[in-house]
Biopython code that builds the backbone (N, CA, C, O; Angstrom):
import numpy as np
from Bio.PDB.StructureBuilder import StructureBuilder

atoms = [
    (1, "UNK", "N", (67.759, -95.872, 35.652)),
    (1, "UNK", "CA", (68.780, -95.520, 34.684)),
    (1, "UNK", "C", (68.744, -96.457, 33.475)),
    (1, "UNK", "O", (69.298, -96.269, 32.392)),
    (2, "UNK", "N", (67.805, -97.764, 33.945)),
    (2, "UNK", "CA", (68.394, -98.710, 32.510)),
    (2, "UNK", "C", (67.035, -97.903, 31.710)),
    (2, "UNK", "O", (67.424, -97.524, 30.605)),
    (3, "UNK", "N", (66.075, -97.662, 31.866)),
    (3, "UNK", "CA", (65.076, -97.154, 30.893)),
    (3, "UNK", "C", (65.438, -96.194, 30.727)),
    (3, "UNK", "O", (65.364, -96.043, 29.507)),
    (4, "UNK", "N", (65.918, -95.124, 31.261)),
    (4, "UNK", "CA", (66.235, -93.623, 30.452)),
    (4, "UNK", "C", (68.118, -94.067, 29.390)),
    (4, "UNK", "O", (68.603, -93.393, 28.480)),
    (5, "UNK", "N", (68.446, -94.812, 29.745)),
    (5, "UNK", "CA", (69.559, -95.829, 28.808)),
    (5, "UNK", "C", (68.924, -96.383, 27.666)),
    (5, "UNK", "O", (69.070, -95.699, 26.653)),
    (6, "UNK", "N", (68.288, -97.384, 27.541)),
    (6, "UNK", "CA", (67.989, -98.481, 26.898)),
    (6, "UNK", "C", (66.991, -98.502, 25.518)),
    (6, "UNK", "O", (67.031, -98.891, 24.351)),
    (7, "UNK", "N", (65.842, -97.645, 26.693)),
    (7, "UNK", "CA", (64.401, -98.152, 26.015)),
    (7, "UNK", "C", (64.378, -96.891, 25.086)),
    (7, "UNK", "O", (64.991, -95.868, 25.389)),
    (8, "UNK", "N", (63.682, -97.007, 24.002)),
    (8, "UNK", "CA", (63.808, -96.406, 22.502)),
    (8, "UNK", "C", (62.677, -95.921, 22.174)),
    (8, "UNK", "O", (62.092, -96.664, 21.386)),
    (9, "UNK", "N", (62.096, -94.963, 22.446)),
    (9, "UNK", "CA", (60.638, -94.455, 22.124)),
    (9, "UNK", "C", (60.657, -94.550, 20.674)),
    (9, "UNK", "O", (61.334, -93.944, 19.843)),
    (10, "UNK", "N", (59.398, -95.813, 20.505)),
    (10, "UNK", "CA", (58.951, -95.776, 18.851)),
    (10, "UNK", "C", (59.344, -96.859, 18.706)),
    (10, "UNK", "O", (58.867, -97.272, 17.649)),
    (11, "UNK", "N", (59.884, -97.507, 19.104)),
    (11, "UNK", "CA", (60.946, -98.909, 19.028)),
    (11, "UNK", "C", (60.867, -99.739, 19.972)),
    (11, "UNK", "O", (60.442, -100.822, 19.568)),
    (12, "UNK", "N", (61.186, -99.701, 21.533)),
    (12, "UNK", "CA", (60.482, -100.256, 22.812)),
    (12, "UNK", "C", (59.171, -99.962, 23.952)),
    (12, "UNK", "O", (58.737, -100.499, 24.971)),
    (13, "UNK", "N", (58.782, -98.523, 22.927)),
    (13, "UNK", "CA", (57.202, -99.009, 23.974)),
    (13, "UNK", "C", (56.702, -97.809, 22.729)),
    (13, "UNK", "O", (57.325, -97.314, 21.790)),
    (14, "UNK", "N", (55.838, -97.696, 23.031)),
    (14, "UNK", "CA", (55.273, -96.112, 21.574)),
    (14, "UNK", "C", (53.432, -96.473, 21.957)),
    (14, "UNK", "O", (52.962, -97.066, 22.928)),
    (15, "UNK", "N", (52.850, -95.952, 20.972)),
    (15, "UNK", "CA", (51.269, -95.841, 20.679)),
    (15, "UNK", "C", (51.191, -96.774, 19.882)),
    (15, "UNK", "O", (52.075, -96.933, 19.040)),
    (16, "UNK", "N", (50.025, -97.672, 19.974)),
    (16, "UNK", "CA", (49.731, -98.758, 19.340)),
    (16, "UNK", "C", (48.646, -97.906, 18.587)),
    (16, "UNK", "O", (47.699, -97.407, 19.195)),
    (17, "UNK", "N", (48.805, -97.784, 17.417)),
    (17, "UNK", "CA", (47.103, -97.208, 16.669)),
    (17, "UNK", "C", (46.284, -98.115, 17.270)),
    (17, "UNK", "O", (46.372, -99.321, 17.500)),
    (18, "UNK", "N", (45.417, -97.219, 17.488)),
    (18, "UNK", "CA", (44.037, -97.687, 17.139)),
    (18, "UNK", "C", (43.451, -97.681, 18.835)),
    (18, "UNK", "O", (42.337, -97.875, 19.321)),
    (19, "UNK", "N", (45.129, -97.280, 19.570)),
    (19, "UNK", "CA", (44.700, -97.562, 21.029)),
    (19, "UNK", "C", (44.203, -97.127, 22.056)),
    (19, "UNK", "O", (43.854, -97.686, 23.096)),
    (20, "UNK", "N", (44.172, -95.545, 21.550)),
    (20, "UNK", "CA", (44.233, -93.558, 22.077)),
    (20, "UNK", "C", (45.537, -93.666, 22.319)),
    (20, "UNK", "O", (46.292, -94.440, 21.731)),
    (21, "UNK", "N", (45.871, -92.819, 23.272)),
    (21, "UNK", "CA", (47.107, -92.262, 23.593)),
    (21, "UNK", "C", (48.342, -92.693, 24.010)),
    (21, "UNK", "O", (49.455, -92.273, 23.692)),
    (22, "UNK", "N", (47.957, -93.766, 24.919)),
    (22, "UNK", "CA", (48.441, -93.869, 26.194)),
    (22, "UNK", "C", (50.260, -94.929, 25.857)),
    (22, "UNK", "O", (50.147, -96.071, 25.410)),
    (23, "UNK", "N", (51.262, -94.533, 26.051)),
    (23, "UNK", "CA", (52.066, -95.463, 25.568)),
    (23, "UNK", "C", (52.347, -96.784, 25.700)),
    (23, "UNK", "O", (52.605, -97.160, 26.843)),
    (24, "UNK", "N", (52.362, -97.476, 24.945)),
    (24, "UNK", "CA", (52.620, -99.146, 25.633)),
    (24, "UNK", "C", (53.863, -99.872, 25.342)),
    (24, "UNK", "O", (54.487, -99.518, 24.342)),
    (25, "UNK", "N", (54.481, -101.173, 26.314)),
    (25, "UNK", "CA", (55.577, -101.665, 26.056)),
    (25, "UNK", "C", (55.154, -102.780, 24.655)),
    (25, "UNK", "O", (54.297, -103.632, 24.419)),
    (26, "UNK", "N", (56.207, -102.226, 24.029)),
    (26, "UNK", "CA", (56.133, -102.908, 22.688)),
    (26, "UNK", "C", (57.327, -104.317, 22.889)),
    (26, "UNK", "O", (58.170, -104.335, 23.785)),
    (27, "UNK", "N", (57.180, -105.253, 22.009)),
    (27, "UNK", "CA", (57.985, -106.524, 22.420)),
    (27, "UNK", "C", (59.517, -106.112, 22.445)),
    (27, "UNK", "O", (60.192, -106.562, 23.371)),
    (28, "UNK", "N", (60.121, -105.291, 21.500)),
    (28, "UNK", "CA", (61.068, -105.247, 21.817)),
    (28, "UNK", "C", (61.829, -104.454, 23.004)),
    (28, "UNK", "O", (62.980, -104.503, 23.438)),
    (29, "UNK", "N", (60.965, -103.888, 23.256)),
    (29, "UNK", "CA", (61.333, -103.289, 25.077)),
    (29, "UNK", "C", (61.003, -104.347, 26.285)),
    (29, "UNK", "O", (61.551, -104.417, 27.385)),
    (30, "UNK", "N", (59.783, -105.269, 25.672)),
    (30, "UNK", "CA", (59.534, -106.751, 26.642)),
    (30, "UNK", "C", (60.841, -107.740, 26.879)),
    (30, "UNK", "O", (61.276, -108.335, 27.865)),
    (31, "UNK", "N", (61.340, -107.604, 25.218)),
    (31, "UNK", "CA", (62.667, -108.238, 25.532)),
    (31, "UNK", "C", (63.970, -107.702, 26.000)),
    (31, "UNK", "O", (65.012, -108.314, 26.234)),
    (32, "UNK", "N", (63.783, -106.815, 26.061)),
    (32, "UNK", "CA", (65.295, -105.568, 27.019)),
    (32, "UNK", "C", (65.071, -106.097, 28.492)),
    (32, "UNK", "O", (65.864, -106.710, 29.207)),
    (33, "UNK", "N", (63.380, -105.572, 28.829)),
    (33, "UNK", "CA", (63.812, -105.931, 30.127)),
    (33, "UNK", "C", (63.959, -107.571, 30.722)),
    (33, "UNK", "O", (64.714, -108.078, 31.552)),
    (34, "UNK", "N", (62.896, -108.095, 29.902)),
    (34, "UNK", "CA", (63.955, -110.009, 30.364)),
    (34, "UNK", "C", (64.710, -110.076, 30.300)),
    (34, "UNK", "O", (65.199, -110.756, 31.203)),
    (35, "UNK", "N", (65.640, -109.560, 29.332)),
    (35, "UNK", "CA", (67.268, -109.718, 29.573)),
    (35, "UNK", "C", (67.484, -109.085, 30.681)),
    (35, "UNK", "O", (68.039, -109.724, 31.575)),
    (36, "UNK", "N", (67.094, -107.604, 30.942)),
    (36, "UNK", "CA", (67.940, -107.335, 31.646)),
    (36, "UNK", "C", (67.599, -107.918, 33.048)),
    (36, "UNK", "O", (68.324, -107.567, 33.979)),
    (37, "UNK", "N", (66.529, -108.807, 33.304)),
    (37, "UNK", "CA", (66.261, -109.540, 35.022)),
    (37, "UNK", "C", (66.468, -110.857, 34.921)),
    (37, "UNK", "O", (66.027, -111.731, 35.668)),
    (38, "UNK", "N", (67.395, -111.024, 33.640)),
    (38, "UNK", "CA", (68.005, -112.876, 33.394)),
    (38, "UNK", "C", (66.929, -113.503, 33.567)),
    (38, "UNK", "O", (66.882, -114.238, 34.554)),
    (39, "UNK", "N", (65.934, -113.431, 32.825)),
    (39, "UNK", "CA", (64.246, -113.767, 32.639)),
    (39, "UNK", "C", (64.093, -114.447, 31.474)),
    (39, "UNK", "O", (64.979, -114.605, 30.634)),
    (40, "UNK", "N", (62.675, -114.960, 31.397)),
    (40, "UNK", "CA", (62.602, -115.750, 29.733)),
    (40, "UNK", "C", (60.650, -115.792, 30.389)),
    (40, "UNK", "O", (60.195, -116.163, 31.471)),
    (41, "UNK", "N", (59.820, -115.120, 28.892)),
    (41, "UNK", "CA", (58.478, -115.483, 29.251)),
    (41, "UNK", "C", (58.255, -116.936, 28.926)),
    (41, "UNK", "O", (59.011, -117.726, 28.360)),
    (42, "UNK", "N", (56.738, -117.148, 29.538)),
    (42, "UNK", "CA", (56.290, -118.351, 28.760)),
    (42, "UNK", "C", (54.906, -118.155, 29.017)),
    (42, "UNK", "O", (54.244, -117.656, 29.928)),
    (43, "UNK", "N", (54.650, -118.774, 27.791)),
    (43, "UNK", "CA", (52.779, -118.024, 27.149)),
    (43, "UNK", "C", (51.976, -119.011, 27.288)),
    (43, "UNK", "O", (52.318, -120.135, 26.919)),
    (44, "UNK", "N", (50.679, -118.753, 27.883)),
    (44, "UNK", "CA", (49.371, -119.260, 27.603)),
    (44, "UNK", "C", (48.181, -118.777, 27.106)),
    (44, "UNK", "O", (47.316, -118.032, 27.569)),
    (45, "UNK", "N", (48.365, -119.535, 25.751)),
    (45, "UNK", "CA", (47.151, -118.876, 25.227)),
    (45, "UNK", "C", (45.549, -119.395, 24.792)),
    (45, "UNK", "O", (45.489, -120.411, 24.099)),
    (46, "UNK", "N", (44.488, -118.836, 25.116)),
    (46, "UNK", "CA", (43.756, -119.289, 25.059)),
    (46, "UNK", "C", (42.689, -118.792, 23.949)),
    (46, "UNK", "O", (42.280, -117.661, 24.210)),
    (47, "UNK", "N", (42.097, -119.396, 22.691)),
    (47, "UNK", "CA", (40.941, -119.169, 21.953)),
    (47, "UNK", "C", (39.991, -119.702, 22.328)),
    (47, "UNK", "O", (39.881, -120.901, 22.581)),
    (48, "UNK", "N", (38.473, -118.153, 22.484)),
    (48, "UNK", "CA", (37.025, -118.774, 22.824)),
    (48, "UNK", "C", (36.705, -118.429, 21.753)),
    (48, "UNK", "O", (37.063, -117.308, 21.391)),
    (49, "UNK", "N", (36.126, -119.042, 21.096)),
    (49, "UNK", "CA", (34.712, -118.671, 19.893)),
    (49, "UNK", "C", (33.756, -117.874, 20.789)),
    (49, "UNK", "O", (33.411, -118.064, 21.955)),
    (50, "UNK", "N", (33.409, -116.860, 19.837)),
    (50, "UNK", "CA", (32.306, -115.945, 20.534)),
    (50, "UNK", "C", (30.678, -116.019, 19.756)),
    (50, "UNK", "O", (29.543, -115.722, 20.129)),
    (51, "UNK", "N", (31.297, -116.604, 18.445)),
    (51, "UNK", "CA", (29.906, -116.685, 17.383)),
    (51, "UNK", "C", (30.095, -115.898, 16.585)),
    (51, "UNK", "O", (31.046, -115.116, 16.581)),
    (52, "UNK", "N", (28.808, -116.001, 15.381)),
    (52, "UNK", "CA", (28.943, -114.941, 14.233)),
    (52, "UNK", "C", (30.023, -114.771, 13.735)),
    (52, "UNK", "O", (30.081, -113.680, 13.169)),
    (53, "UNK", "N", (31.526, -115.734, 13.639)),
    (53, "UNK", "CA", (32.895, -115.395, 13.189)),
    (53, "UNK", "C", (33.466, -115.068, 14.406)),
    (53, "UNK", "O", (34.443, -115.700, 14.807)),
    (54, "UNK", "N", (33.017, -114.226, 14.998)),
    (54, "UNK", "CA", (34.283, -113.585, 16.464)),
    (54, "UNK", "C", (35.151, -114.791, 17.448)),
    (54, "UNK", "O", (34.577, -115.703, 18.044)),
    (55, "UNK", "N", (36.168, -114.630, 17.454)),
    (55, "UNK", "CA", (36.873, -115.015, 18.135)),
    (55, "UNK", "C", (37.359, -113.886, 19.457)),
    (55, "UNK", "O", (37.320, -112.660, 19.354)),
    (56, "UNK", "N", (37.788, -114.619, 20.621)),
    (56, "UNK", "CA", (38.519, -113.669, 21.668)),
    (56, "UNK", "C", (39.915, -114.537, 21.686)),
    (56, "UNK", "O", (39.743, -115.707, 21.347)),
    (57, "UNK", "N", (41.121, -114.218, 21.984)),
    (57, "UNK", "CA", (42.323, -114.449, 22.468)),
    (57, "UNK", "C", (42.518, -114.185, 23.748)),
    (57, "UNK", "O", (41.595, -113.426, 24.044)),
    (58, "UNK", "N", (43.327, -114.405, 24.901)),
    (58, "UNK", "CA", (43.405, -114.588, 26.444)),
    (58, "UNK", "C", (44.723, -114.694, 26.414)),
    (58, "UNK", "O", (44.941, -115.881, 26.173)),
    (59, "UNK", "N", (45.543, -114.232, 26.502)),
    (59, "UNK", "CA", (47.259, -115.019, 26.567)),
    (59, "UNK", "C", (47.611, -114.457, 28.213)),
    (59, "UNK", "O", (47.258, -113.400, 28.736)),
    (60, "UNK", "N", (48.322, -115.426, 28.710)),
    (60, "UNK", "CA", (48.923, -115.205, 29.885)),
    (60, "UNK", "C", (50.211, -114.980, 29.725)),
    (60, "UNK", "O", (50.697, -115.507, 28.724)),
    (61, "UNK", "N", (50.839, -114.434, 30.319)),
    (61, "UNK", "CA", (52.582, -114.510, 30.203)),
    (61, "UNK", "C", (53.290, -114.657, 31.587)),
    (61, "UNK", "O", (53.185, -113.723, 32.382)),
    (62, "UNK", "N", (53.945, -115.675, 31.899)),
    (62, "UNK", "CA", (54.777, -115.975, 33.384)),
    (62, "UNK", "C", (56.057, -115.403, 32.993)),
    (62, "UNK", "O", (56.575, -115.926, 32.006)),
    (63, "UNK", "N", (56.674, -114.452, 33.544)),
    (63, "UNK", "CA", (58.335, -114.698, 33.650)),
    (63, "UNK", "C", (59.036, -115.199, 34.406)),
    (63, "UNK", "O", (59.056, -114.692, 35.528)),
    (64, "UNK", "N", (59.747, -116.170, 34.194)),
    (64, "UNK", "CA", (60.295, -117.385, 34.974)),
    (64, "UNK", "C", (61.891, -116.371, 35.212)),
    (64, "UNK", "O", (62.090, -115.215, 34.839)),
    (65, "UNK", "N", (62.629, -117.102, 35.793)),
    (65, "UNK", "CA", (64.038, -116.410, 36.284)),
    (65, "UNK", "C", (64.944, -117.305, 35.916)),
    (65, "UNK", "O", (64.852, -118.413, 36.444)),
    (66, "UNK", "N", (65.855, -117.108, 35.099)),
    (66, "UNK", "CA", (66.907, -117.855, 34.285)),
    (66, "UNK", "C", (67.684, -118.697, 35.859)),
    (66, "UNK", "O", (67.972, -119.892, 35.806)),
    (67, "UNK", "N", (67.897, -117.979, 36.978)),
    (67, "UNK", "CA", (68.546, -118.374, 37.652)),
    (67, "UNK", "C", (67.895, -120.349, 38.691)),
    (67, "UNK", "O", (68.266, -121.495, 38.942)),
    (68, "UNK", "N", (66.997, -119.573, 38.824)),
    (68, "UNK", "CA", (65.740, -120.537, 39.269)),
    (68, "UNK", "C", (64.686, -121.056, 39.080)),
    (68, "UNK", "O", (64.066, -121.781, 39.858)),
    (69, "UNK", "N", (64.350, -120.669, 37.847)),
    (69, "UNK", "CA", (63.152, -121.319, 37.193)),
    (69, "UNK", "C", (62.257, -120.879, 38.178)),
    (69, "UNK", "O", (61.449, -121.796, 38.322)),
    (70, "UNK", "N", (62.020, -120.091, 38.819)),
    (70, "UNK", "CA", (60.783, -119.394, 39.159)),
    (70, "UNK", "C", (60.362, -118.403, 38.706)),
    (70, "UNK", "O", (61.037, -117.604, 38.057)),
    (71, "UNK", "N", (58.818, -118.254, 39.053)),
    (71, "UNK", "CA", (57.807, -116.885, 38.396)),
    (71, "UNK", "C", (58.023, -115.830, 38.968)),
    (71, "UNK", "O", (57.655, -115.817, 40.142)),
    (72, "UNK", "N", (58.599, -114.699, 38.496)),
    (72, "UNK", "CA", (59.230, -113.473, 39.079)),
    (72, "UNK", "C", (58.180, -112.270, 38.195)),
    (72, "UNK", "O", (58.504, -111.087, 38.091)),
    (73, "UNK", "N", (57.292, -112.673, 37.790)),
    (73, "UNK", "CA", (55.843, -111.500, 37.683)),
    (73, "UNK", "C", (54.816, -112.789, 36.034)),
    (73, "UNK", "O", (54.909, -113.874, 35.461)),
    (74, "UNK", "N", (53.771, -111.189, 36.104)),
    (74, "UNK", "CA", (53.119, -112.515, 35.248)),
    (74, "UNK", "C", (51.743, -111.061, 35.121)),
    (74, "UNK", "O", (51.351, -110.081, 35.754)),
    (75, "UNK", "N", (51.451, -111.850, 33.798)),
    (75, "UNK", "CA", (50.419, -110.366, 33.335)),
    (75, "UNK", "C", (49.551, -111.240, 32.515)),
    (75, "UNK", "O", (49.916, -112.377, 32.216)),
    (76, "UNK", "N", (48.435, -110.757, 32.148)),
    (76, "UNK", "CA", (47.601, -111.207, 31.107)),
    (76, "UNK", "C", (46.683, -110.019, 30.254)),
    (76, "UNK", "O", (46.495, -108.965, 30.862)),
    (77, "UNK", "N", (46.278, -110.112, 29.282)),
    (77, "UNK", "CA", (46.343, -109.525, 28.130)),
    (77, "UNK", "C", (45.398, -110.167, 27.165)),
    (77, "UNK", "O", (45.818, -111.177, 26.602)),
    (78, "UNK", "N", (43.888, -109.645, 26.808)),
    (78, "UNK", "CA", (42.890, -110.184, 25.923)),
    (78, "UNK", "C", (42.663, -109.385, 24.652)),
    (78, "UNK", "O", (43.217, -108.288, 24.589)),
    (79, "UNK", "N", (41.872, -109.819, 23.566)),
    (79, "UNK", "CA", (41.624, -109.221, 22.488)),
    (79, "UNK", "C", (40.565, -110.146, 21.670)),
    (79, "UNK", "O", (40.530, -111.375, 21.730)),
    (80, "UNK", "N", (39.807, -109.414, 20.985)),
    (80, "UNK", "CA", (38.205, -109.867, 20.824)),
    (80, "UNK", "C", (38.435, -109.162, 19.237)),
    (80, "UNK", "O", (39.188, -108.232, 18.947)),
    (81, "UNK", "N", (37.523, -109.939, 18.340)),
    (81, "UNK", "CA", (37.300, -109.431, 16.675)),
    (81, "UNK", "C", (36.168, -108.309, 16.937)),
    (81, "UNK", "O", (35.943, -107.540, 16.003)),
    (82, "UNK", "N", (35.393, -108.148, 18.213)),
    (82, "UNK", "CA", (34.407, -107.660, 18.215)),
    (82, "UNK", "C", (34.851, -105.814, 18.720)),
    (82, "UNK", "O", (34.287, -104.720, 18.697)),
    (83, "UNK", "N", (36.041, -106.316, 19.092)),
    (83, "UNK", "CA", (36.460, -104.430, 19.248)),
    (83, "UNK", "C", (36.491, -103.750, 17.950)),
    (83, "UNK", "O", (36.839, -104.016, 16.800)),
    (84, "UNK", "N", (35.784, -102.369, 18.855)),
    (84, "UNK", "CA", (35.507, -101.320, 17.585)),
    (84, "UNK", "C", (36.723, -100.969, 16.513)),
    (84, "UNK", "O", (36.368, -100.600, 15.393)),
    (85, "UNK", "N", (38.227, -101.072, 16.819)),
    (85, "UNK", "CA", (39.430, -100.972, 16.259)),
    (85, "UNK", "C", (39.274, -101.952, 14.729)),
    (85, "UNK", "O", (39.796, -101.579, 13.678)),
    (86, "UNK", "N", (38.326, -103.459, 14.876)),
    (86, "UNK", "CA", (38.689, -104.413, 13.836)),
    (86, "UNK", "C", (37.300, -103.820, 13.058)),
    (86, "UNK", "O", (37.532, -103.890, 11.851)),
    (87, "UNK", "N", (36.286, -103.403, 13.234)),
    (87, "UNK", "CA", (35.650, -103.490, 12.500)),
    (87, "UNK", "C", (35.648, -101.983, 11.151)),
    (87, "UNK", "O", (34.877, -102.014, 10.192)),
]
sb = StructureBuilder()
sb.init_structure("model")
sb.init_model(0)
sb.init_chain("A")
sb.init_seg("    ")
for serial, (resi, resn, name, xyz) in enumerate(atoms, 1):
    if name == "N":
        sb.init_residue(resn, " ", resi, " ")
    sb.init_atom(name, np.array(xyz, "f"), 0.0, 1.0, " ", f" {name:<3s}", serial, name[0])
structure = sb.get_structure()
C-alpha cells in the first residue's frame, strides 16, 4: 500500500534514457523508502582508471537502520565512460 500511496511514476522510479525500457528507482523514491524503514544510506565509492581517458565508477550503498545502526540491505551499482550510452 505504501508504493501504490507514495511512489510517483516519473518522479520516484521512471526510465532512465538511454537505459531501454525497464523502470528504475530514481533517488527520490530511494529516499521515500529510507524514510519509510527509519533508514539512512551510506556510500562507497570507488574510481578505476580504465585507460585511453575511461574511467569506471563502483559505488556500494549499505542501509543502516536509524534504530540500530545496523545493515538492513545493501546493493551495488557500476558505470564505465566506455558504455555505448556515453559515446
Amino acid at each position: 500500500s505504501f508504493i501504490a500511496a507514495e511512489m510517483v511514476d516519473g518522479v520516484d522510479y521512471g526510465i532512465i534514457p538511454g537505459t531501454g525500457k525497464k523502470k528504475n528507482m530514481l533517488l527520490p523514491g530511494a529516499q521515500k523508502v529510507s524514510m519509510f524503514f527509519n533508514a539512512y544510506p551510506v556510500y562507497d565509492a570507488e574510481r578505476c582508471e580504465l585507460g585511453n581517458g575511461h574511467v569506471e565508477f563502483i559505488v556500494k550503498t549499505t542501509l543502516l537502520s536509524r534504530a540500530t545502526g545496523r545493515a538492513i540491505g545493501s546493493g551495488i551499482g557500476s558505470c564505465a565512460t566506455m558504455e555505448s550510452k556515453y559515446s
